[in-house]
Every structure is written in structure tokens, then in C-alpha cells.
C-alpha positions as CSV (number, residue, x, y, z in Angstrom):
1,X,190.0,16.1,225.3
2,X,192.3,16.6,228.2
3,X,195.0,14.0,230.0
4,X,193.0,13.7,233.4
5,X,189.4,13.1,230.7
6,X,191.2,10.6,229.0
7,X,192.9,9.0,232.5
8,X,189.2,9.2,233.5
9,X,188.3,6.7,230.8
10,X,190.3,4.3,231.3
11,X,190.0,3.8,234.8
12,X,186.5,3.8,234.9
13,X,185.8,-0.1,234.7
14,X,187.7,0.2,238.2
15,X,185.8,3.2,240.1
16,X,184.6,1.7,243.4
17,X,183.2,5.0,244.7
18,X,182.9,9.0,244.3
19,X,182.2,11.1,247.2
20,X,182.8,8.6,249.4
21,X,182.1,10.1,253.4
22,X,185.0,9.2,255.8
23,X,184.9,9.3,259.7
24,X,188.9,8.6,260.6
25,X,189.8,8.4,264.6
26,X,192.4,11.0,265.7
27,X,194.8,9.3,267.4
28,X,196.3,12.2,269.0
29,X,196.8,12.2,272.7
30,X,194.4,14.7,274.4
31,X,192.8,17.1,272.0
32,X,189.5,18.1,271.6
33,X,188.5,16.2,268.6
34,X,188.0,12.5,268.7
35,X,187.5,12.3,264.8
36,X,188.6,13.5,261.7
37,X,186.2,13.9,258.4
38,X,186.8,14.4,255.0
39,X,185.3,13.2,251.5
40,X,187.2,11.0,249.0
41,X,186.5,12.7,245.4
42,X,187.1,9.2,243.8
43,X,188.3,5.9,245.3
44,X,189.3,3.1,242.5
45,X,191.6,-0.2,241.9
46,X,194.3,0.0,240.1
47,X,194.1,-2.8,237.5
48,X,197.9,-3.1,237.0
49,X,198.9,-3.7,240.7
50,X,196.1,-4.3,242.6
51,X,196.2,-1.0,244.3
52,X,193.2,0.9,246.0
53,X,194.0,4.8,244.9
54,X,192.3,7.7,246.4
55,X,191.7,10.2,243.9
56,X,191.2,14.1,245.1
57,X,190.2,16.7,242.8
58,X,192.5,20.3,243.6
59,X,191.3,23.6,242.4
60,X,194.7,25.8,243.5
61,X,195.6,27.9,240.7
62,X,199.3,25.9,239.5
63,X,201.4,27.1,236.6
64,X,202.4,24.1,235.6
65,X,203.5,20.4,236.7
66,X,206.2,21.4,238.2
67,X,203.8,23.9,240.4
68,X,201.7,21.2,241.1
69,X,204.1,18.9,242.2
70,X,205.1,21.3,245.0
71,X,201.9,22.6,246.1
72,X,200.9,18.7,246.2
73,X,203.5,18.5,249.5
74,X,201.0,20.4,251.9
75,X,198.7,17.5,251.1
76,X,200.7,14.7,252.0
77,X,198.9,14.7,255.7
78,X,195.6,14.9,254.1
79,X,196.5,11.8,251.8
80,X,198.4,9.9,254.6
81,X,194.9,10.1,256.6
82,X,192.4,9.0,253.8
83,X,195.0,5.8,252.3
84,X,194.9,5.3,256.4
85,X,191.5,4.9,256.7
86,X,191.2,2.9,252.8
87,X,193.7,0.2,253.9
88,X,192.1,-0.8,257.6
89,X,188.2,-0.6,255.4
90,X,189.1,-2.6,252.7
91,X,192.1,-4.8,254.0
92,X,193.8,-4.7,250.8
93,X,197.5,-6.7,250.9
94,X,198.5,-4.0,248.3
95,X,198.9,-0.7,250.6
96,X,197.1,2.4,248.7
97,X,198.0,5.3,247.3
98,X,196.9,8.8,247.2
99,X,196.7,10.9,243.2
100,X,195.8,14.5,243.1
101,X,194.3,15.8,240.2
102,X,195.1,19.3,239.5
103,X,191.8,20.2,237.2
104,X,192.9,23.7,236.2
105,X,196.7,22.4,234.8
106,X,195.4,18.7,234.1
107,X,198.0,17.6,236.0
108,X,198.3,14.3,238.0
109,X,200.3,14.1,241.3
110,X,200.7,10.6,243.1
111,X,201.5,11.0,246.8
112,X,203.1,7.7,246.3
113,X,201.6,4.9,249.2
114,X,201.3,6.0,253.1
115,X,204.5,4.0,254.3
């Protein structure tokens, strides 16, 4: 079984949600769009620190870890807005984190928290 199955199990008992709708205001000044979707893959707590950790699933074809970890920079934005939008929902003291699971390598990127 792979890394990411086995991760899977053990953070299971702390899975809040999967395919979890956001609707996240744009706080830029004048554009068209007033609000920002997207769909958290899996939302859970960590159990060591407390941590709420948006999970989201990635598809890109990536060598290897080391391919992952620089394709996982274009997603920084896209993590930024969805630990954004986690933190003011759930109020958590612990700011969260963003992980991006990388299904085709098995590989597991953490964004590290939005600060």
C-alpha cells in the first residue's frame, strides 16, 4: 500500500470534511469578481498540534519529490486563500496549514501555515 494510503489511515479519526464548498471574498480593490470559489478535497485536525490542515489532491504528472516540491510553489496562492477562509470559519488559535497530495508520485507537500 502506498505512503499517502497509509497517511490516509491514520488521520482518518481526525477528517472533519471532504469536498468541502468554499465561497471566499476577494478583497481586491475594483475587479469584477466579488468572490472566489473553490473545493477543499479534505479538511482535518491534526492530532499532534491542534492544527486544521487543508488537504488538496494534485494530478500534475511529477518525477519525483523533488518535482513535486517545485511544482507545489504555483499553489501557494491557492492554499493561502483556502487556510484564509479555514481560520476566520472555524476560529482555530492554531493557524492552519495547507498539504498537497501528489497522487501519481505519492508524494506529500506542506505549504507550511498562511503567515
Amino acid at each position: 500500500k502506498s505512503q499517502l494510503f497509509q497517511d490516509y489511515l491514520q488521520i482518518h479519526p481526525t477528517i472533519l470534511a471532504r469536498e468541502l464548498s468554499l465561497l471566499i471574498p476577494n478583497d481586491s480593490q475594483g475587479g469584477p469578481v466579488e468572490f472566489i470559489s473553490g473545493t477543499l478535497d479534505m479538511l482535518y485536525q491534526d492530532p499532534n498540534d491542534g492544527a486544521f490542515v487543508v488537504v488538496d489532491y494534485k494530478t500534475d504528472h511529477v518525477a519525483d519529490e523533488a518535482s513535486a516540491k517545485i511544482r507545489a510553489e504555483s499553489y501557494q496562492t491557492q492554499g493561502s486563500l483556502y487556510c484564509t477562509a479555514v481560520d476566520a470559519a472555524l476560529k482555530s488559535p492554531v493557524p492552519s496549514r495547507c498539504e498537497l497530495w501528489f497522487l501519481e508520485t505519492g508524494t506529500r507537500v506542506s505549504l507550511g501555515s498562511k503567515e
